[in-house]
CHARMM-style PDB file with segment names, atoms N, HN, CA, C and O in Angstrom:
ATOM      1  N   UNK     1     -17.080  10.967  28.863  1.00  0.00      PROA
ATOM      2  CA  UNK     1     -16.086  10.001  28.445  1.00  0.00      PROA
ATOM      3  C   UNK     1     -16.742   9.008  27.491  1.00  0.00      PROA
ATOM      4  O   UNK     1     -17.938   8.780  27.668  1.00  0.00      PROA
ATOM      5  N   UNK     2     -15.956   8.255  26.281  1.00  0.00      PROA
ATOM      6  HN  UNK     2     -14.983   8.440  26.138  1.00  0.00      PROA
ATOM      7  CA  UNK     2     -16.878   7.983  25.469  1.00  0.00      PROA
ATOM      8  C   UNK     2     -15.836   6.273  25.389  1.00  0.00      PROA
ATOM      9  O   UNK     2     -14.630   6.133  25.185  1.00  0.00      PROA
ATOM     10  N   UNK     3     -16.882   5.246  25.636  1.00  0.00      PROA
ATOM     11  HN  UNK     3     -17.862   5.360  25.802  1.00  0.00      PROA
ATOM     12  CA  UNK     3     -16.370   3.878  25.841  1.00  0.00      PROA
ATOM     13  C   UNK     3     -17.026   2.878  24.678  1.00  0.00      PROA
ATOM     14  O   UNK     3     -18.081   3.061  24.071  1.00  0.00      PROA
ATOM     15  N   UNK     4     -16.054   1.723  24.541  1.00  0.00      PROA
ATOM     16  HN  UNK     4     -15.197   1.575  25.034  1.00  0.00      PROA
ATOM     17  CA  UNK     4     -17.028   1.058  23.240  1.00  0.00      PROA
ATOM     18  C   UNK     4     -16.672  -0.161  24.451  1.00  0.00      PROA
ATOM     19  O   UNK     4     -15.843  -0.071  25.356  1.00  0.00      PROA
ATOM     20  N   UNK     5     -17.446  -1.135  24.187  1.00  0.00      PROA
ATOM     21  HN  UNK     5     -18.120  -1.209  23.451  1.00  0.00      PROA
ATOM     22  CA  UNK     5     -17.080  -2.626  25.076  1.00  0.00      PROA
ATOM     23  C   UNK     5     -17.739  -3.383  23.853  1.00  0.00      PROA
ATOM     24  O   UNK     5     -18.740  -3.234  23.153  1.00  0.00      PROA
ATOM     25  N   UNK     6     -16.577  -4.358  23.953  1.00  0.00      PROA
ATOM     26  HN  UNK     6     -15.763  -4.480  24.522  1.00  0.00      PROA
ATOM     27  CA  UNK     6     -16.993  -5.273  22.991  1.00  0.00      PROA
ATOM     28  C   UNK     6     -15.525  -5.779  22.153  1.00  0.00      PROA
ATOM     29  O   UNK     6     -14.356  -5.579  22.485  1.00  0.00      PROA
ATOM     30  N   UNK     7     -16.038  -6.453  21.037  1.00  0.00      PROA
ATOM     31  HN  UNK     7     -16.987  -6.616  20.768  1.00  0.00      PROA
ATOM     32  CA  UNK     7     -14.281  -6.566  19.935  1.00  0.00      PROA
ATOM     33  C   UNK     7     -14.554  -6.086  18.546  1.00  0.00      PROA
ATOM     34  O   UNK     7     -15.599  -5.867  17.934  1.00  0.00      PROA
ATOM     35  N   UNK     8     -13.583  -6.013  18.311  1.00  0.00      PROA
ATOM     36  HN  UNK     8     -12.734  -6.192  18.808  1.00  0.00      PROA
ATOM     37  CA  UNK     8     -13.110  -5.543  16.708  1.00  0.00      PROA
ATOM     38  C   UNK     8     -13.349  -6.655  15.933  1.00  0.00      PROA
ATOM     39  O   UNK     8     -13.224  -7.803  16.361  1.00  0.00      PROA
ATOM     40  N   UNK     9     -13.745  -6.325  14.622  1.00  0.00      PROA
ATOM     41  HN  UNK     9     -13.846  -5.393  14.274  1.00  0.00      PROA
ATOM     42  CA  UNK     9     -14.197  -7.707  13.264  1.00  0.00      PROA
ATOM     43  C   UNK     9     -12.506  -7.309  12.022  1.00  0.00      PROA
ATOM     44  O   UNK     9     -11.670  -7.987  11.424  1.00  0.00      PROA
ATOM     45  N   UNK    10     -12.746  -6.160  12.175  1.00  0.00      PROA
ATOM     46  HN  UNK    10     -13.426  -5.610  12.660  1.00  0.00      PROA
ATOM     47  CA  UNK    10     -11.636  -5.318  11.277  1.00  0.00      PROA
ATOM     48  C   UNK    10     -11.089  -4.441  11.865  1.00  0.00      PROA
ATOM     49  O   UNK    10     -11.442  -3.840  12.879  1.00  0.00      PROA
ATOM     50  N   UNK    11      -9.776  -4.287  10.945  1.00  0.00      PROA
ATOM     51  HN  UNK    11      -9.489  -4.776  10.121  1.00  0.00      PROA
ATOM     52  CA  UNK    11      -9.385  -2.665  11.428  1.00  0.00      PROA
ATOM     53  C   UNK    11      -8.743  -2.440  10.371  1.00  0.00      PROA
ATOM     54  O   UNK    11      -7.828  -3.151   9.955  1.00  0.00      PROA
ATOM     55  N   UNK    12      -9.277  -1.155   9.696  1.00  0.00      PROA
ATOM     56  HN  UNK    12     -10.020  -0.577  10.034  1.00  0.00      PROA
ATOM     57  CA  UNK    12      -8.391  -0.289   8.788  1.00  0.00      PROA
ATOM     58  C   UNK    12      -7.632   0.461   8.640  1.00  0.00      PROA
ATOM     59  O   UNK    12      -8.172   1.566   8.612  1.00  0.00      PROA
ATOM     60  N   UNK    13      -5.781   0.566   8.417  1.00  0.00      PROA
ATOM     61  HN  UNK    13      -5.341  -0.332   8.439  1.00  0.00      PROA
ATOM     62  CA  UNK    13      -5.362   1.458   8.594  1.00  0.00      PROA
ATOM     63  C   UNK    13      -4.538   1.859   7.263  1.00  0.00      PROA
ATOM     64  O   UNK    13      -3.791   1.147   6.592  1.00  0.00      PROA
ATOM     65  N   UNK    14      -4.934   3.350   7.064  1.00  0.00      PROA
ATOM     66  HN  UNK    14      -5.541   3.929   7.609  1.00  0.00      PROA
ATOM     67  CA  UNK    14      -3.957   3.426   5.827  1.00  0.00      PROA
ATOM     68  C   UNK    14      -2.841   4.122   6.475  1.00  0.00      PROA
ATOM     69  O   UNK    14      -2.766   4.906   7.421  1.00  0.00      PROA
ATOM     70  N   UNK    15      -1.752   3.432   5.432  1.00  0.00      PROA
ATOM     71  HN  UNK    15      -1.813   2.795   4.663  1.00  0.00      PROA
ATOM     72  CA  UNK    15      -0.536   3.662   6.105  1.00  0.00      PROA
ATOM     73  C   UNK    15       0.180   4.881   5.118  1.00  0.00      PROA
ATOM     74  O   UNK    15      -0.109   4.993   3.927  1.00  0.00      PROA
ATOM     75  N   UNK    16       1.082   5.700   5.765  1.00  0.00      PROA
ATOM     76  HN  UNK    16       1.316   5.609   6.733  1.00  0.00      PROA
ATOM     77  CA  UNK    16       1.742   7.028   5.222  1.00  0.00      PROA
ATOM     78  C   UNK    16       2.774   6.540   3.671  1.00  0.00      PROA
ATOM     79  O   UNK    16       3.544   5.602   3.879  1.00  0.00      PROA
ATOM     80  N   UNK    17       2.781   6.936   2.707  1.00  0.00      PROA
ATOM     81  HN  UNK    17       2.155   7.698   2.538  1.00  0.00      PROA
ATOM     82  CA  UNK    17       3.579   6.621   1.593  1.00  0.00      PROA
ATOM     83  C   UNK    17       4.845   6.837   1.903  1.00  0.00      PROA
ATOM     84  O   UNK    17       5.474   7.272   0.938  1.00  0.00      PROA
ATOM     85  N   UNK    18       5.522   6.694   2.948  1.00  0.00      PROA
ATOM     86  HN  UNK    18       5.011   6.341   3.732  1.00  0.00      PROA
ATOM     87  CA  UNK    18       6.634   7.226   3.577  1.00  0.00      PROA
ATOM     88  C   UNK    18       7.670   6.689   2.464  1.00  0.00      PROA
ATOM     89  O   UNK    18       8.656   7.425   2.507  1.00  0.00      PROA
ATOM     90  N   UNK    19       7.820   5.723   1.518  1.00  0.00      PROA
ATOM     91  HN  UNK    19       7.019   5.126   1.483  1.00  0.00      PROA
ATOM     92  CA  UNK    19       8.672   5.479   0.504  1.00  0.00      PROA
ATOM     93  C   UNK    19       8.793   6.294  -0.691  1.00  0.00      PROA
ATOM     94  O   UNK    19       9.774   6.556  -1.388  1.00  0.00      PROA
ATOM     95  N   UNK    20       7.153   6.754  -0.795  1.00  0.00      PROA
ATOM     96  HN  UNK    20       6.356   6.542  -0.229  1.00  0.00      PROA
ATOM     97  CA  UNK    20       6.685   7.665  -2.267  1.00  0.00      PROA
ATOM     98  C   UNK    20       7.826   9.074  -1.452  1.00  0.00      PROA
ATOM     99  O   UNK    20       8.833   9.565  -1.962  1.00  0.00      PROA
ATOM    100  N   UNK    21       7.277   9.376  -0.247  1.00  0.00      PROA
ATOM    101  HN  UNK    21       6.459   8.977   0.167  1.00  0.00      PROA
ATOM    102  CA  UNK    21       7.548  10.944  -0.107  1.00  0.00      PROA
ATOM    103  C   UNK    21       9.302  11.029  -0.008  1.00  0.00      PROA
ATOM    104  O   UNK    21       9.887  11.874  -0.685  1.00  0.00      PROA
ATOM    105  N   UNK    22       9.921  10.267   0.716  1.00  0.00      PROA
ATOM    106  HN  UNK    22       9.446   9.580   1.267  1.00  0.00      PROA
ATOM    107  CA  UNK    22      11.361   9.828   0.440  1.00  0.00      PROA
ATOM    108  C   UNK    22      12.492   9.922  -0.496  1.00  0.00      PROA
ATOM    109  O   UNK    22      13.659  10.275  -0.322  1.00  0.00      PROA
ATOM    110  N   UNK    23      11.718   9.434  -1.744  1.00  0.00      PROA
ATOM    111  HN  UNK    23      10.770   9.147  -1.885  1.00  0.00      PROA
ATOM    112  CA  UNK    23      12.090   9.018  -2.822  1.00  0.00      PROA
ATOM    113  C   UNK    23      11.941  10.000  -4.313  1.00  0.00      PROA
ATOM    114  O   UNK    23      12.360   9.928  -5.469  1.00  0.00      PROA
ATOM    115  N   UNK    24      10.981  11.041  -3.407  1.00  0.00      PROA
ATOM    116  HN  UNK    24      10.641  11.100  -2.469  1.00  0.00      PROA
ATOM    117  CA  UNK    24      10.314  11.572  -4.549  1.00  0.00      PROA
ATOM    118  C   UNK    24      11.566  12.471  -5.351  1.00  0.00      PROA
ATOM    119  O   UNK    24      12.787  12.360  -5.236  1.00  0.00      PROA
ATOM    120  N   UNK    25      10.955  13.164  -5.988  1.00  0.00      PROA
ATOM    121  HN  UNK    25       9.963  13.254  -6.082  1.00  0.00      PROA
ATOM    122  CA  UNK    25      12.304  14.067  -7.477  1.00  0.00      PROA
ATOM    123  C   UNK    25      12.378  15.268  -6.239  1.00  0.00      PROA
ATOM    124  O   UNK    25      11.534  15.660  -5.433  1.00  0.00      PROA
ATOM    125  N   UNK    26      13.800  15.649  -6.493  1.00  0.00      PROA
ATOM    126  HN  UNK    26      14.486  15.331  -7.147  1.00  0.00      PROA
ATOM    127  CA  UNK    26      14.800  16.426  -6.012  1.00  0.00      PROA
ATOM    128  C   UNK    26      15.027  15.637  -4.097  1.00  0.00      PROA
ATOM    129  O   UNK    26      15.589  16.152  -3.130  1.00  0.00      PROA
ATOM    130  N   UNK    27      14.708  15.021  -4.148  1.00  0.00      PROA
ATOM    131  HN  UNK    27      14.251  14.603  -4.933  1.00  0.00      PROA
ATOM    132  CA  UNK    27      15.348  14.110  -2.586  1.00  0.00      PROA
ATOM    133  C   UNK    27      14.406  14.723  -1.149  1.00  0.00      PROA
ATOM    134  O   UNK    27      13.251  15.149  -1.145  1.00  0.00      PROA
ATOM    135  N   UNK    28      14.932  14.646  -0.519  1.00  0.00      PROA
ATOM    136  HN  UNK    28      15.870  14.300  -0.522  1.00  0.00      PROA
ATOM    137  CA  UNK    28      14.306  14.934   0.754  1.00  0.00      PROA
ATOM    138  C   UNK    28      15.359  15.217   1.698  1.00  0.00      PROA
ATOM    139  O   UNK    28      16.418  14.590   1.690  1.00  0.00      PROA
ATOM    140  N   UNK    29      15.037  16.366   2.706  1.00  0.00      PROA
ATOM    141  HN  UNK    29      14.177  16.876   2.713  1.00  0.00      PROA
ATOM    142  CA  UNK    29      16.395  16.193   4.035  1.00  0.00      PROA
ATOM    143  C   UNK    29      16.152  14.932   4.713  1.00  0.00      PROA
ATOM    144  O   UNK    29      15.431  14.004   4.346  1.00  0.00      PROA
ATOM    145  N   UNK    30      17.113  15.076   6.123  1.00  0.00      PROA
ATOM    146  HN  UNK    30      17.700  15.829   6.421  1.00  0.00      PROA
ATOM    147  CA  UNK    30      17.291  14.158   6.349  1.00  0.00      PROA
ATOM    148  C   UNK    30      15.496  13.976   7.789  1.00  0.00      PROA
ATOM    149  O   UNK    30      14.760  13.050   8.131  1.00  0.00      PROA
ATOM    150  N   UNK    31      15.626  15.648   8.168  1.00  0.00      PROA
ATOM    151  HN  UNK    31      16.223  16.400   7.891  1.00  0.00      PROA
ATOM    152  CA  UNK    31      15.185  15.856   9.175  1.00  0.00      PROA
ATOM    153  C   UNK    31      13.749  15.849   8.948  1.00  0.00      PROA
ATOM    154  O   UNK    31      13.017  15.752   9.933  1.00  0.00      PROA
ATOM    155  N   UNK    32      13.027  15.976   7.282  1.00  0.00      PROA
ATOM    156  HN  UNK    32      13.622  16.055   6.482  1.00  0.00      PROA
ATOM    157  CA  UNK    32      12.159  15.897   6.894  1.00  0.00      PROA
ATOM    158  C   UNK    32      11.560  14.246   6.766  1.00  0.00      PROA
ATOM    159  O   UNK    32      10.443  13.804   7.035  1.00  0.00      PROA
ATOM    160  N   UNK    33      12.350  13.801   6.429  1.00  0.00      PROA
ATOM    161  HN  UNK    33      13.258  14.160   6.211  1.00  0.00      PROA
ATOM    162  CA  UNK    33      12.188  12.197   5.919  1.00  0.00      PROA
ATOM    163  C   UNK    33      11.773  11.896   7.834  1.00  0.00      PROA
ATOM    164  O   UNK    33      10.582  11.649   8.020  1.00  0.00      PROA
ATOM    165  N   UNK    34      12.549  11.913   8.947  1.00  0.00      PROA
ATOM    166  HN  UNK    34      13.517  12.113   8.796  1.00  0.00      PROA
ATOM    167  CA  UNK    34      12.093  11.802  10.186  1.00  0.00      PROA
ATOM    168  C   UNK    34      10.380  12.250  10.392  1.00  0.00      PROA
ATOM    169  O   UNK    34       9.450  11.445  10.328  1.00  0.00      PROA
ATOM    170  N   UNK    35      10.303  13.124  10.545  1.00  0.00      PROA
ATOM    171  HN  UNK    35      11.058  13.778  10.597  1.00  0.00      PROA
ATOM    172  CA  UNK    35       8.856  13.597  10.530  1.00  0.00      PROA
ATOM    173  C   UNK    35       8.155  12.924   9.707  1.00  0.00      PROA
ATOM    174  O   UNK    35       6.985  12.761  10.056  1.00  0.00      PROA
ATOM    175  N   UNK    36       8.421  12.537   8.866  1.00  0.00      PROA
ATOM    176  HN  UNK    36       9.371  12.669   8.583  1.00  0.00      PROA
ATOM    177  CA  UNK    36       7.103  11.965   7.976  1.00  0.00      PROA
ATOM    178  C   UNK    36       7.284  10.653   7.950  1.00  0.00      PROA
ATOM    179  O   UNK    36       7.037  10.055   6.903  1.00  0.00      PROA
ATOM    180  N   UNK    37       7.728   9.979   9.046  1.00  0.00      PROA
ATOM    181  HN  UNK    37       7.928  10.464   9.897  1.00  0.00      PROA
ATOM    182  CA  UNK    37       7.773   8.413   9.564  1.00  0.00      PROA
ATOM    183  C   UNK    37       5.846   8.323   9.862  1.00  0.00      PROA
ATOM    184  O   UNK    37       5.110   9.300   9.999  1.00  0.00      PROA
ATOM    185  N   UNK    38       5.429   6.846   9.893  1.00  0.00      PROA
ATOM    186  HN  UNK    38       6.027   6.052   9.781  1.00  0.00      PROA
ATOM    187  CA  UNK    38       4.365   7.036  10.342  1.00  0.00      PROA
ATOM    188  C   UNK    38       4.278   6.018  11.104  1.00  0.00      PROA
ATOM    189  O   UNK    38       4.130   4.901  10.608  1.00  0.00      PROA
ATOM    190  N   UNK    39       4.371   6.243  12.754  1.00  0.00      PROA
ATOM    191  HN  UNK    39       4.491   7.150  13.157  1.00  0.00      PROA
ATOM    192  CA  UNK    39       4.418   5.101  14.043  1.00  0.00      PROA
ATOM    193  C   UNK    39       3.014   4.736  14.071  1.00  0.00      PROA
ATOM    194  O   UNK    39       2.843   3.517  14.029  1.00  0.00      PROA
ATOM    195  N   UNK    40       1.668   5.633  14.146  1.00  0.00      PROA
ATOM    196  HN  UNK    40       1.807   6.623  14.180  1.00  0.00      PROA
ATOM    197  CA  UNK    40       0.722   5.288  14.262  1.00  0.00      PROA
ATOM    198  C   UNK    40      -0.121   3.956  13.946  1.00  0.00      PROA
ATOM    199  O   UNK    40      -0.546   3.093  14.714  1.00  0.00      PROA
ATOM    200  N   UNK    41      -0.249   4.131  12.104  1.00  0.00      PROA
ATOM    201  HN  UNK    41       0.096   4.832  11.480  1.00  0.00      PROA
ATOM    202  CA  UNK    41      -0.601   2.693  11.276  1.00  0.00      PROA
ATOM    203  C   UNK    41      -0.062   1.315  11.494  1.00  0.00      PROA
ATOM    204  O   UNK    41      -0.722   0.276  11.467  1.00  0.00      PROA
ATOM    205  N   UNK    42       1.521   1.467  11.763  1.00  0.00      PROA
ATOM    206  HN  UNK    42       2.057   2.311  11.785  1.00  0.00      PROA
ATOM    207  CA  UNK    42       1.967   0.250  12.063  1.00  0.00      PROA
ATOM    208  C   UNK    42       1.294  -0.353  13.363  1.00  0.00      PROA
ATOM    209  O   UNK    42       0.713  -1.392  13.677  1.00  0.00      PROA
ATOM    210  N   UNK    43       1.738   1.037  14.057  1.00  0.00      PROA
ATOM    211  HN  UNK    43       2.210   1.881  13.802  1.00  0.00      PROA
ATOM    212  CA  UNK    43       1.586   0.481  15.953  1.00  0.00      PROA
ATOM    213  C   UNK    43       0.136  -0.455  16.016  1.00  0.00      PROA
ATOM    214  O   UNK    43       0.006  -1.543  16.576  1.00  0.00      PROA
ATOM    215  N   UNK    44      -0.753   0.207  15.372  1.00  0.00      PROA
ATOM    216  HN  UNK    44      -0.648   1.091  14.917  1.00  0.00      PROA
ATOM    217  CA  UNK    44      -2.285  -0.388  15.146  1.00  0.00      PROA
ATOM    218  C   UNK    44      -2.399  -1.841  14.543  1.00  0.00      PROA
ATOM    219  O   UNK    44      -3.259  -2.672  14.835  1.00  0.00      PROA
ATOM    220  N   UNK    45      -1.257  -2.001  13.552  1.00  0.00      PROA
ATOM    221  HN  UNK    45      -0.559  -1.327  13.314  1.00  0.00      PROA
ATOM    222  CA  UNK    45      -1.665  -3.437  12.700  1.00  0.00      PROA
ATOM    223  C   UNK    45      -0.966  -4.224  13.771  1.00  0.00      PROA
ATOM    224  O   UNK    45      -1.321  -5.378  14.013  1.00  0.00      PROA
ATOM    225  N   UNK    46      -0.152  -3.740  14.311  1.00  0.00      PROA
ATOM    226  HN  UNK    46       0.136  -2.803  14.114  1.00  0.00      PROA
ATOM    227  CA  UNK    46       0.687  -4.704  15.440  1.00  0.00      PROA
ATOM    228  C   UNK    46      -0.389  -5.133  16.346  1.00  0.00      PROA
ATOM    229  O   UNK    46      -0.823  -6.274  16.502  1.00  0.00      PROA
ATOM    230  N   UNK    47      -0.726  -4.115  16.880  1.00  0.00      PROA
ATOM    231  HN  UNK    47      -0.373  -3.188  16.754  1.00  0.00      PROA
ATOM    232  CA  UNK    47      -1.658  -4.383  18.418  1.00  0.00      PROA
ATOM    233  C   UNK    47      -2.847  -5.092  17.557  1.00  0.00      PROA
ATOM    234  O   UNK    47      -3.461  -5.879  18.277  1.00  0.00      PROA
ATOM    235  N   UNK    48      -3.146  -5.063  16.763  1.00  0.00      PROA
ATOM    236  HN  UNK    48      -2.648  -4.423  16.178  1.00  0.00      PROA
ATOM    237  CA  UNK    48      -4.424  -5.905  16.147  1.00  0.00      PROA
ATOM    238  C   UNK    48      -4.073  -7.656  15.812  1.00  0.00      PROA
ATOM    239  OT1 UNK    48      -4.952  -8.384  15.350  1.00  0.00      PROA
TER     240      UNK     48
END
């Protein structure tokens, strides 16, 4: 099991172009645009 103890100075997260891929030429479905949400990056800048 692999543990860190201690705090964070930074945290980097790059976040998904979810507007670029959306938006891009000839459109996007609907069910595609879902999937390529990105909960991760946010969830991280939140909890930070």
């Amino acid at each position: 099991m692999f543990s860190i103890s201690g705090t964070f100075d930074v945290v980097v997260v790059n976040l998904y172009p979810f507007y670029d891929k959306v938006t891009s030429t000839g459109g996007i479905e609907f069910e595609d645009g879902i999937e390529n949400i990105d909960i991760g990056g946010p969830a991280m800048i939140r909890a930070a």
